[in-house]
CHARMM internal coordinates of N, CA and C (Angstrom, degrees):
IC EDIT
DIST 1 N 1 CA 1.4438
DIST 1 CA 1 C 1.5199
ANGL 1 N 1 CA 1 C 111.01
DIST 1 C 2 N 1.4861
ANGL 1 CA 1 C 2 N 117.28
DIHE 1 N 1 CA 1 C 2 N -16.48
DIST 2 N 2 CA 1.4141
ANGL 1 C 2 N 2 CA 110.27
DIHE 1 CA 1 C 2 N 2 CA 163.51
DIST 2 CA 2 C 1.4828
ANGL 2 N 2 CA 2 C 126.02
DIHE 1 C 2 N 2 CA 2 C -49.30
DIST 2 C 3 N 0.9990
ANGL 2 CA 2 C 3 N 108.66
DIHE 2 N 2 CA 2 C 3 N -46.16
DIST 3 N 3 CA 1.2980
ANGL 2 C 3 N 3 CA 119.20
DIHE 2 CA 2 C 3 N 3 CA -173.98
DIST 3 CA 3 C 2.0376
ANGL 3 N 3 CA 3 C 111.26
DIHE 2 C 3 N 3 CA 3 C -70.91
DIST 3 C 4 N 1.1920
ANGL 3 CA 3 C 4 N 115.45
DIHE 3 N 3 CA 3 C 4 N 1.94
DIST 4 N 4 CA 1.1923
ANGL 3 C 4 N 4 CA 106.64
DIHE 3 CA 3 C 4 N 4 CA -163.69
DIST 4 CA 4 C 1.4508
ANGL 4 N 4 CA 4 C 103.00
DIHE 3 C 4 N 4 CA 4 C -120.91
DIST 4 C 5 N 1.5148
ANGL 4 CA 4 C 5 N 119.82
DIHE 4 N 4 CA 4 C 5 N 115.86
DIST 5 N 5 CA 1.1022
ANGL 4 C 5 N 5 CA 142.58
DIHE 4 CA 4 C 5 N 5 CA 174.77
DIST 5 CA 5 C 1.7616
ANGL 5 N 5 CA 5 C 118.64
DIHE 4 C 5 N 5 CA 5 C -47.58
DIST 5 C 6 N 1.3140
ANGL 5 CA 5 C 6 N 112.33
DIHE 5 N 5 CA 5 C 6 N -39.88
DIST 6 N 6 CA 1.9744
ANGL 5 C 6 N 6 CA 99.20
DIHE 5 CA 5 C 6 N 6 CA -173.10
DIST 6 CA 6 C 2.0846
ANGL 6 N 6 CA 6 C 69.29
DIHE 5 C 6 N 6 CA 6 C -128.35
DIST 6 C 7 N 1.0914
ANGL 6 CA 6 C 7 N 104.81
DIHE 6 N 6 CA 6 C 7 N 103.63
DIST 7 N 7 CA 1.9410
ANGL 6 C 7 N 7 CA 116.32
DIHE 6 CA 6 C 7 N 7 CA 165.30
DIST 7 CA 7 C 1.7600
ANGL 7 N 7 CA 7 C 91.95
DIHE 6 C 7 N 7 CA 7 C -89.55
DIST 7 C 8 N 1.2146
ANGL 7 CA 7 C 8 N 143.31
DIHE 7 N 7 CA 7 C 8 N 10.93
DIST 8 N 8 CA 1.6123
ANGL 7 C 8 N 8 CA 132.01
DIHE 7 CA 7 C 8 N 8 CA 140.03
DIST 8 CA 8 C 1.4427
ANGL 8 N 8 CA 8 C 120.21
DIHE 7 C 8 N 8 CA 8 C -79.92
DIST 8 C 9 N 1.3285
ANGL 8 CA 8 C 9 N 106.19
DIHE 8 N 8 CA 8 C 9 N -24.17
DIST 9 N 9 CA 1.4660
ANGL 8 C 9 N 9 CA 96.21
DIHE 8 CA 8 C 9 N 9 CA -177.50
DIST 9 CA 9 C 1.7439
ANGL 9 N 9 CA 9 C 109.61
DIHE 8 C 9 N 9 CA 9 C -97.75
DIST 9 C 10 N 1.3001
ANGL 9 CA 9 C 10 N 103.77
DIHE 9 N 9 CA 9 C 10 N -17.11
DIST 10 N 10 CA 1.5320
ANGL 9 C 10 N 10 CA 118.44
DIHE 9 CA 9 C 10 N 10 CA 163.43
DIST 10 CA 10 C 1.6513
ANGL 10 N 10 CA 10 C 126.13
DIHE 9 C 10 N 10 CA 10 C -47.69
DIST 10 C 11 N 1.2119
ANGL 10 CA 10 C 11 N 93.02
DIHE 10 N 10 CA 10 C 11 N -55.91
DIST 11 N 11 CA 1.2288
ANGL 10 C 11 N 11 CA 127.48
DIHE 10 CA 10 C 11 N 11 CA 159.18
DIST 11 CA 11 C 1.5434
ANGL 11 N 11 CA 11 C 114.36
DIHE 10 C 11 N 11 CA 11 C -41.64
DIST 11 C 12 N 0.9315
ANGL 11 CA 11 C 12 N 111.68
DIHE 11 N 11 CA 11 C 12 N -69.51
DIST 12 N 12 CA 1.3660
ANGL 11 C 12 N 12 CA 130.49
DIHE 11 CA 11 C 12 N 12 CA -156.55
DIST 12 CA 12 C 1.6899
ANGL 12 N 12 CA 12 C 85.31
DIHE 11 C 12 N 12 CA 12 C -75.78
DIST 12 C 13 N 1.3019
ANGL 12 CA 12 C 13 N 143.07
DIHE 12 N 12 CA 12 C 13 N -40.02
DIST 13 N 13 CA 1.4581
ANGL 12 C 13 N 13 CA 138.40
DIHE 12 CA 12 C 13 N 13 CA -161.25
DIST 13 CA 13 C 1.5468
ANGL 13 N 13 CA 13 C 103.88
DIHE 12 C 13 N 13 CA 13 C -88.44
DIST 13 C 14 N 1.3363
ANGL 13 CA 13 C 14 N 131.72
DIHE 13 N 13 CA 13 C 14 N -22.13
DIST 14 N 14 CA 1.4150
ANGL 13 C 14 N 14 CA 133.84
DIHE 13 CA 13 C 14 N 14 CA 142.26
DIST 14 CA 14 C 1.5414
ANGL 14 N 14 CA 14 C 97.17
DIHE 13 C 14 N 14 CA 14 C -5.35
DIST 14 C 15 N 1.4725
ANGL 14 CA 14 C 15 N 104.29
DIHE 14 N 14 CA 14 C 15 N 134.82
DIST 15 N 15 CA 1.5967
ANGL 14 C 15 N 15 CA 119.85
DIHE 14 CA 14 C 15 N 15 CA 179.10
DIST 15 CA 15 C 1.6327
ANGL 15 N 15 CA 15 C 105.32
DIHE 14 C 15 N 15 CA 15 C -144.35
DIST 15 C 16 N 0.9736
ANGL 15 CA 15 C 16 N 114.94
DIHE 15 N 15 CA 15 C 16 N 148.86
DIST 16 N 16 CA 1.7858
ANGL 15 C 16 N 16 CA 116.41
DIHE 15 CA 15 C 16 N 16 CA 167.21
DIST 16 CA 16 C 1.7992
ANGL 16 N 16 CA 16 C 104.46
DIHE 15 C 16 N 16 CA 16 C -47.51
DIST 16 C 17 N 1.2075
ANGL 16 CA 16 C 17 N 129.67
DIHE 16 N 16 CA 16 C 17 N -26.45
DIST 17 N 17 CA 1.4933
ANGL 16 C 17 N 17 CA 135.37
DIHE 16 CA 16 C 17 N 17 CA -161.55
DIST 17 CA 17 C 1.2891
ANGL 17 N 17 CA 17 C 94.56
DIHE 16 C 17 N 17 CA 17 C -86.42
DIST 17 C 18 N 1.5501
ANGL 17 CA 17 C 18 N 147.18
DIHE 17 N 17 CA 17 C 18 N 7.99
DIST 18 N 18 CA 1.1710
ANGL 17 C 18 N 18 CA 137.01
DIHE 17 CA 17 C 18 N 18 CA -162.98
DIST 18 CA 18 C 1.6214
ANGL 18 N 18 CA 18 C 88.41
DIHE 17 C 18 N 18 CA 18 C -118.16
DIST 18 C 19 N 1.4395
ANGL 18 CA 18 C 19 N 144.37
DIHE 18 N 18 CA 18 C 19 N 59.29
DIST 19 N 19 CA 0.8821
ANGL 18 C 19 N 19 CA 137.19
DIHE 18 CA 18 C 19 N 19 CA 172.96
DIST 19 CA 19 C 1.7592
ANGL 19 N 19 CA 19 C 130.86
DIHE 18 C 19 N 19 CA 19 C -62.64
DIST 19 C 20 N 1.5397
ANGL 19 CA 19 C 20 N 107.79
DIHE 19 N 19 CA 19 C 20 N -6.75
DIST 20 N 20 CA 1.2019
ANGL 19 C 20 N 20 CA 119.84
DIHE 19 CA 19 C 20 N 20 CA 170.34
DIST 20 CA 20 C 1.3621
ANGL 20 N 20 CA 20 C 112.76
DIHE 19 C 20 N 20 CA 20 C -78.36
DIST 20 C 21 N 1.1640
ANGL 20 CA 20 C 21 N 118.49
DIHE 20 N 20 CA 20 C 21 N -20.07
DIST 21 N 21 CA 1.8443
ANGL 20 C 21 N 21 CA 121.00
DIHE 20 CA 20 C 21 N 21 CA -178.43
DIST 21 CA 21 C 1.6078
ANGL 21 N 21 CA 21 C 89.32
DIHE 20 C 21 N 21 CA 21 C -67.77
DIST 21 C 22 N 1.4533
ANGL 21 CA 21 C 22 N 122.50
DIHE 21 N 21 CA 21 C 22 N -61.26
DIST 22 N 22 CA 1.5099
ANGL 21 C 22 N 22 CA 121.53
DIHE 21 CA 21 C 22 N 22 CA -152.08
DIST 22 CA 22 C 1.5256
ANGL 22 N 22 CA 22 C 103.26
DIHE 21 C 22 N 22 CA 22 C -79.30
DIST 22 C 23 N 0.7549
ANGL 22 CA 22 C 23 N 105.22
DIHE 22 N 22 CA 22 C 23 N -9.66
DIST 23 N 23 CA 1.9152
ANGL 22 C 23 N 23 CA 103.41
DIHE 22 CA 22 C 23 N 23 CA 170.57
DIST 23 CA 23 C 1.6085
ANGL 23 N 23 CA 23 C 104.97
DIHE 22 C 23 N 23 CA 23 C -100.44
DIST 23 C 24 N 0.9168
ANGL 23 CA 23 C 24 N 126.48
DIHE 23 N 23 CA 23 C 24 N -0.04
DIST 24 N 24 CA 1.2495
ANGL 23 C 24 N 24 CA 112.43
DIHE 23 CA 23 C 24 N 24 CA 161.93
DIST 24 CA 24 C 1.8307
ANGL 24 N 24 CA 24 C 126.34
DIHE 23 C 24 N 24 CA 24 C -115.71
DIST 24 C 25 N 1.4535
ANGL 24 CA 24 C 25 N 94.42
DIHE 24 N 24 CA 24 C 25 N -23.05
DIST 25 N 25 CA 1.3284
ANGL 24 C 25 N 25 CA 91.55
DIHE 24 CA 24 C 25 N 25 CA 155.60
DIST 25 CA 25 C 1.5620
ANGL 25 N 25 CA 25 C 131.27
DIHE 24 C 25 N 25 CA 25 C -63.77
DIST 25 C 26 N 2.1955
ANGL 25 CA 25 C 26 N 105.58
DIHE 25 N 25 CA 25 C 26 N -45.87
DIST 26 N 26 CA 1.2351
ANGL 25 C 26 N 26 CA 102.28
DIHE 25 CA 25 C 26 N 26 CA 158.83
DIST 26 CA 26 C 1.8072
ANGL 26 N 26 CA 26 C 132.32
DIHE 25 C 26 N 26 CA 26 C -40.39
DIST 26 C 27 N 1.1556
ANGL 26 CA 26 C 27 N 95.79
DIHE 26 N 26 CA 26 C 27 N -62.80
DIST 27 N 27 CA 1.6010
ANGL 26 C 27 N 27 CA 110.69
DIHE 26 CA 26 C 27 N 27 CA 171.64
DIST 27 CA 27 C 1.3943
ANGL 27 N 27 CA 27 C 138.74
DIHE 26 C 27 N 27 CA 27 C -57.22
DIST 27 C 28 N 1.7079
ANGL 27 CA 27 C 28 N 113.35
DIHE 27 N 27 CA 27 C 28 N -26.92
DIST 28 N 28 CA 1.2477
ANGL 27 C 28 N 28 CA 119.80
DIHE 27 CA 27 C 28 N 28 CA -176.51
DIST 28 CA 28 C 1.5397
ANGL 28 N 28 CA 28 C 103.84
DIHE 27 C 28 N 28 CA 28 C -112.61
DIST 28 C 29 N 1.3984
ANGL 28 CA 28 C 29 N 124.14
DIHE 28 N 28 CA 28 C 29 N -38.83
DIST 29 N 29 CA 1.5172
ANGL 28 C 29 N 29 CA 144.95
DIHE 28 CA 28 C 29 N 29 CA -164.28
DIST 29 CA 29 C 1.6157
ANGL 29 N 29 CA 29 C 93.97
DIHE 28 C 29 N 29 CA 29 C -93.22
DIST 29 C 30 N 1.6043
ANGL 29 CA 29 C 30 N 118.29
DIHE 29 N 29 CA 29 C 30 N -95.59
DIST 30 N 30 CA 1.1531
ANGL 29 C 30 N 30 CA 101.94
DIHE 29 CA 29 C 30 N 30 CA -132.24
DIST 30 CA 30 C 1.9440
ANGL 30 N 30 CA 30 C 114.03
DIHE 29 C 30 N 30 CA 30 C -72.81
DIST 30 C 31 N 2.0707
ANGL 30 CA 30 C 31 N 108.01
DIHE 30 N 30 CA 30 C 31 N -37.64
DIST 31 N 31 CA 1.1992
ANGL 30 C 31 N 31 CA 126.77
DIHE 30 CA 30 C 31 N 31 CA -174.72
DIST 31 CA 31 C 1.8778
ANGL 31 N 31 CA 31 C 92.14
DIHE 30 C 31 N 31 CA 31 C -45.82
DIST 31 C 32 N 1.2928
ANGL 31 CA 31 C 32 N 142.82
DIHE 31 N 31 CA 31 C 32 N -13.33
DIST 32 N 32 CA 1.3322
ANGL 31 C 32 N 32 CA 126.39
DIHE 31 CA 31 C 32 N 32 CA -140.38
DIST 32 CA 32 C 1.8550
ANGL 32 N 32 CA 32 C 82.73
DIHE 31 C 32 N 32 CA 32 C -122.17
DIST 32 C 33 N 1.1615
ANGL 32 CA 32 C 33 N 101.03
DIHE 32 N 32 CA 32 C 33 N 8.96
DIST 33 N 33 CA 2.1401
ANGL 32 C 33 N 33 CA 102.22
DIHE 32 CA 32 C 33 N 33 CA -176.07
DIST 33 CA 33 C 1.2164
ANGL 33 N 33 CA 33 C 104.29
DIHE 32 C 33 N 33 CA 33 C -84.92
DIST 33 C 34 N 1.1108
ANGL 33 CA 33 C 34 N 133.58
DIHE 33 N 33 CA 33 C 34 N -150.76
DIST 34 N 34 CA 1.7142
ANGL 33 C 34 N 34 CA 129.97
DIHE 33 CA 33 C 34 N 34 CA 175.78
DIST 34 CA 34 C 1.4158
ANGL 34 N 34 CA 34 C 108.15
DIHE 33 C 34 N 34 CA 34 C -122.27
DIST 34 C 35 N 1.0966
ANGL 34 CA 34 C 35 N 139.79
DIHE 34 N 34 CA 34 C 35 N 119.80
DIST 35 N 35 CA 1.7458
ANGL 34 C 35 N 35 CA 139.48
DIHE 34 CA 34 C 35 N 35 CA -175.85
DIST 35 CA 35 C 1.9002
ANGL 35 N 35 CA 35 C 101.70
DIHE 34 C 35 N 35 CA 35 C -9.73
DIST 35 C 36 N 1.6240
ANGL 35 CA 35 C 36 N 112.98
DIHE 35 N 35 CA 35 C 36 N -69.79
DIST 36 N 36 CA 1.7424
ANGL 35 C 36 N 36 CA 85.36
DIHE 35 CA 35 C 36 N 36 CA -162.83
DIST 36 CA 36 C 1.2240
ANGL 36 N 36 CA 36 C 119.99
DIHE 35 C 36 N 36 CA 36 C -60.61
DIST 36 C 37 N 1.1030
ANGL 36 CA 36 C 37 N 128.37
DIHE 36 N 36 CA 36 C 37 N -27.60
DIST 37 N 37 CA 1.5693
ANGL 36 C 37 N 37 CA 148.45
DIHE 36 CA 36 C 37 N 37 CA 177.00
DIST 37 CA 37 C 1.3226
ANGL 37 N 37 CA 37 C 95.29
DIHE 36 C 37 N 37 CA 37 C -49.57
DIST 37 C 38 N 1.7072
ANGL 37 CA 37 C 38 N 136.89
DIHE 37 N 37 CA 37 C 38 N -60.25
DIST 38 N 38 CA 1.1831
ANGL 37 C 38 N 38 CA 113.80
DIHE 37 CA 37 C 38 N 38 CA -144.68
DIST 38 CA 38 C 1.6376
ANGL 38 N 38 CA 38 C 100.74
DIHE 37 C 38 N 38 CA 38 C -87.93
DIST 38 C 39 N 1.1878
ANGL 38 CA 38 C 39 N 104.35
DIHE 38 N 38 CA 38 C 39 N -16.67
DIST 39 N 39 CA 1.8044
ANGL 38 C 39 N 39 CA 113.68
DIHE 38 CA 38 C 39 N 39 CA 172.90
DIST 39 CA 39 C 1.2630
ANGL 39 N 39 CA 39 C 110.70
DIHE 38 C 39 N 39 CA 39 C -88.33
DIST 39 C 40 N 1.4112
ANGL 39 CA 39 C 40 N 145.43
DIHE 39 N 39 CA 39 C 40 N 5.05
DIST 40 N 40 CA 1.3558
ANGL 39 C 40 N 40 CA 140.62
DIHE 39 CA 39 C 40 N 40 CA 120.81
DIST 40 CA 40 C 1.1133
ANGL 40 N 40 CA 40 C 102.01
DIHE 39 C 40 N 40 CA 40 C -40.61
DIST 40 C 41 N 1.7643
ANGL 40 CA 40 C 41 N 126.71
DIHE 40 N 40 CA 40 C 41 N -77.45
DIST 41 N 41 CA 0.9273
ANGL 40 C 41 N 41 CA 135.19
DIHE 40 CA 40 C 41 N 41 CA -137.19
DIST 41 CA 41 C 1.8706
ANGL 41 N 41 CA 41 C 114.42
DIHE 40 C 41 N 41 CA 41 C -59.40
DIST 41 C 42 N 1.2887
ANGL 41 CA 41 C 42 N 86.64
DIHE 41 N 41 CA 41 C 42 N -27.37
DIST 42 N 42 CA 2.0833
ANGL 41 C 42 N 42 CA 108.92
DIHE 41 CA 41 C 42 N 42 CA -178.17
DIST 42 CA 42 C 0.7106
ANGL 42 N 42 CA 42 C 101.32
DIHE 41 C 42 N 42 CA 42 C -100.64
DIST 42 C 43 N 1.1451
ANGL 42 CA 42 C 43 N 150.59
DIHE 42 N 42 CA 42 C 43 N -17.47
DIST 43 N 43 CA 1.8358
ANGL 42 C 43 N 43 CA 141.01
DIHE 42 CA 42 C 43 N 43 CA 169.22
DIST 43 CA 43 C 1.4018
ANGL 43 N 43 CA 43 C 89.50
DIHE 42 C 43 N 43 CA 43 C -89.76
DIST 43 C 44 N 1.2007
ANGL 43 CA 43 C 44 N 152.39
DIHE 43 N 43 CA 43 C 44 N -76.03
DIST 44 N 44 CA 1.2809
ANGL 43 C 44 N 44 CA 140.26
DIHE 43 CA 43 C 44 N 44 CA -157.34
DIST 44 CA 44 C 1.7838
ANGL 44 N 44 CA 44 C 128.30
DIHE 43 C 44 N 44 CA 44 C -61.27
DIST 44 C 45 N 1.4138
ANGL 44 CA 44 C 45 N 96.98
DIHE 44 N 44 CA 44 C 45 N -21.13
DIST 45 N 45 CA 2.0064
ANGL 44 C 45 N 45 CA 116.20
DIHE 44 CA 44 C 45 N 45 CA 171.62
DIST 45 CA 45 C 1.5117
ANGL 45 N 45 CA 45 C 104.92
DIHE 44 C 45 N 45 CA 45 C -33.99
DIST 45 C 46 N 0.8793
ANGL 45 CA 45 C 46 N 102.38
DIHE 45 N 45 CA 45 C 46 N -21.96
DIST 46 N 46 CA 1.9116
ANGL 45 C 46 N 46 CA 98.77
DIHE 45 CA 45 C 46 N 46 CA -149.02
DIST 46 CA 46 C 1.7835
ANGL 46 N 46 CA 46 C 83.37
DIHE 45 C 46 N 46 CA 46 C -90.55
DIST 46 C 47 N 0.9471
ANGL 46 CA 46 C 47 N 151.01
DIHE 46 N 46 CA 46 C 47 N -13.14
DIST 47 N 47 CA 1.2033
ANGL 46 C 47 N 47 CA 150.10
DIHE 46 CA 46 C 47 N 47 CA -143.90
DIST 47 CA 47 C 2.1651
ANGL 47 N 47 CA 47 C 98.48
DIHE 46 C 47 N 47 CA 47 C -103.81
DIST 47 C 48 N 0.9095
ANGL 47 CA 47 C 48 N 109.37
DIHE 47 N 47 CA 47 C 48 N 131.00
DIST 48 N 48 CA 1.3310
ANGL 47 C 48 N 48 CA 111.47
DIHE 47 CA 47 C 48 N 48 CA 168.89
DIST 48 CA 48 C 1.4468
ANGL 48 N 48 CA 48 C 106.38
DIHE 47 C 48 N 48 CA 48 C -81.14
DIST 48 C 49 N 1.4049
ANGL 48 CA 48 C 49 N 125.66
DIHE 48 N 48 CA 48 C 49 N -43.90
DIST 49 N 49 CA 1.6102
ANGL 48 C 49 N 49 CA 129.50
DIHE 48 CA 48 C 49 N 49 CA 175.60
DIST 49 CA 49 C 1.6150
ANGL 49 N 49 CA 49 C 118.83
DIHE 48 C 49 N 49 CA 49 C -99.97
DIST 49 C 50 N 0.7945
ANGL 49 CA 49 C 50 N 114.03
DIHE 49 N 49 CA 49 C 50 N -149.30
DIST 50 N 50 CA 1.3143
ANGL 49 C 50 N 50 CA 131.28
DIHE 49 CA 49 C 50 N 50 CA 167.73
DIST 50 CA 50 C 1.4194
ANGL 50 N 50 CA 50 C 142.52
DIHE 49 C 50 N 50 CA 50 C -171.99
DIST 50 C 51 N 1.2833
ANGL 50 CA 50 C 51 N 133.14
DIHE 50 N 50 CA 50 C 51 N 79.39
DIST 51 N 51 CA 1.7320
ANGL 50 C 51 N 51 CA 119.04
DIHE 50 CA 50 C 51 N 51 CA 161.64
DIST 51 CA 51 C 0.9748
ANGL 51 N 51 CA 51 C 124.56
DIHE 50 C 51 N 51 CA 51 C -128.44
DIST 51 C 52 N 1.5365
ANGL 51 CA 51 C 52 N 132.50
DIHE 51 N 51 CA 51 C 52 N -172.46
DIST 52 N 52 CA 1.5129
ANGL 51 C 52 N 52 CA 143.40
DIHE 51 CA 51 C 52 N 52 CA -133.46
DIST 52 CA 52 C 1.6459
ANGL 52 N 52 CA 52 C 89.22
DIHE 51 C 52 N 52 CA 52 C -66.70
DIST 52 C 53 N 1.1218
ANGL 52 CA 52 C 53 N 132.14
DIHE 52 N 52 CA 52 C 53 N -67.42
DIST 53 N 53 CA 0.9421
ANGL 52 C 53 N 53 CA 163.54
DIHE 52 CA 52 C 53 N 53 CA -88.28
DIST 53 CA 53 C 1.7194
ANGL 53 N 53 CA 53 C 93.50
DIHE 52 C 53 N 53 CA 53 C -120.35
DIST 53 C 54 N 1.6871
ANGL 53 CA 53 C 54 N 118.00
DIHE 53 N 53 CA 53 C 54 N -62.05
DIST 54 N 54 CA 1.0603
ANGL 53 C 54 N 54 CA 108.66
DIHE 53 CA 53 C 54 N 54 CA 168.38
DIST 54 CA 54 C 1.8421
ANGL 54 N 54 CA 54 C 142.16
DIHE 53 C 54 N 54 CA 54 C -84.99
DIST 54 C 55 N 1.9632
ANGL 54 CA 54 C 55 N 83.15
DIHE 54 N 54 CA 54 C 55 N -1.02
DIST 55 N 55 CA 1.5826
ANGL 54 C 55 N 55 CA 90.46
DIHE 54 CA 54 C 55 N 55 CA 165.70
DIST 55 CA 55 C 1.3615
ANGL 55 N 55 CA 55 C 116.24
DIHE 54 C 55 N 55 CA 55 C -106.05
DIST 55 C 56 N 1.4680
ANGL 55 CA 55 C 56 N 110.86
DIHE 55 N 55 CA 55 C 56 N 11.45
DIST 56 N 56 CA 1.7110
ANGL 55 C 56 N 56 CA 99.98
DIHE 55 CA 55 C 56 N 56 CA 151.25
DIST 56 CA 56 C 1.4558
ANGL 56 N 56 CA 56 C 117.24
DIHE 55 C 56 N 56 CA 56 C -107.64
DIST 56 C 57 N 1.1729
ANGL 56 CA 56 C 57 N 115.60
DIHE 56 N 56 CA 56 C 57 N -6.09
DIST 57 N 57 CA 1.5410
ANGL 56 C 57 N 57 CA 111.91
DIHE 56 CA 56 C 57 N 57 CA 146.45
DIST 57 CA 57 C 2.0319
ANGL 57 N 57 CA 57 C 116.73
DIHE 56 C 57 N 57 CA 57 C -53.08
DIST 57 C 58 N 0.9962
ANGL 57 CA 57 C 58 N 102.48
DIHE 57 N 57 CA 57 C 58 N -67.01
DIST 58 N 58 CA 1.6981
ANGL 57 C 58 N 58 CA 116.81
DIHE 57 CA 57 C 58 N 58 CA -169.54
DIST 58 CA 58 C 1.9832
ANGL 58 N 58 CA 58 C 100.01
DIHE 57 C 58 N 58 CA 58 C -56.07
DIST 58 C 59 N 1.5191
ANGL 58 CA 58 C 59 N 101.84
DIHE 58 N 58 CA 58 C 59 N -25.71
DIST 59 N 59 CA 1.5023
ANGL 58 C 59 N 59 CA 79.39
DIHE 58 CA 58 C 59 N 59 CA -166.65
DIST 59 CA 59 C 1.5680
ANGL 59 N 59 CA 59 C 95.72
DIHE 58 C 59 N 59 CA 59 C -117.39
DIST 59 C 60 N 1.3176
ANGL 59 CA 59 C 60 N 121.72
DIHE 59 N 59 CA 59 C 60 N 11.69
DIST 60 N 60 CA 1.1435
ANGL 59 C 60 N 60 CA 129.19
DIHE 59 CA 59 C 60 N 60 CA 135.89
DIST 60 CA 60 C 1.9674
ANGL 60 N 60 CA 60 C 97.20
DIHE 59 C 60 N 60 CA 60 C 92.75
DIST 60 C 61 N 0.9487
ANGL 60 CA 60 C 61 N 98.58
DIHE 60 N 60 CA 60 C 61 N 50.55
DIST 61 N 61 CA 1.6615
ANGL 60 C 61 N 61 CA 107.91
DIHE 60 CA 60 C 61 N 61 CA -157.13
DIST 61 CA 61 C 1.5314
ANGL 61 N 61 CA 61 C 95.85
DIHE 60 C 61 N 61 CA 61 C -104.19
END
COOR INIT
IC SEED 1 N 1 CA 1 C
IC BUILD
């Protein structure tokens, strides 16, 4: 992504067919977080937004 001049429209061209992004985020990014973190991180996905308020609802805190 260094190399890429508008990273919104990059972004935005992300497709389900890019299955190398999600295996490496799994593998390099998230497995390397600390256990509660990564179960924030999967309980909270489902969320289009985010605040205090509705991710301690979702993760039941």
């Amino acid at each position: 992504m260094r190399a890429v001049k508008d990273i919104s429209s990059f972004i935005a061209s992300l497709t389900g067919d890019r299955h190398y992004i999600l295996d490496y985020l799994v593998e390099e990014v998230l497995e390397h977080q600390p256990k509660p973190l990564q179960s924030f991180l999967l309980r909270t996905s489902i969320l289009e937004r985010m605040c205090g308020d509705l991710c301690q609802a979702v993760v039941g805190g």
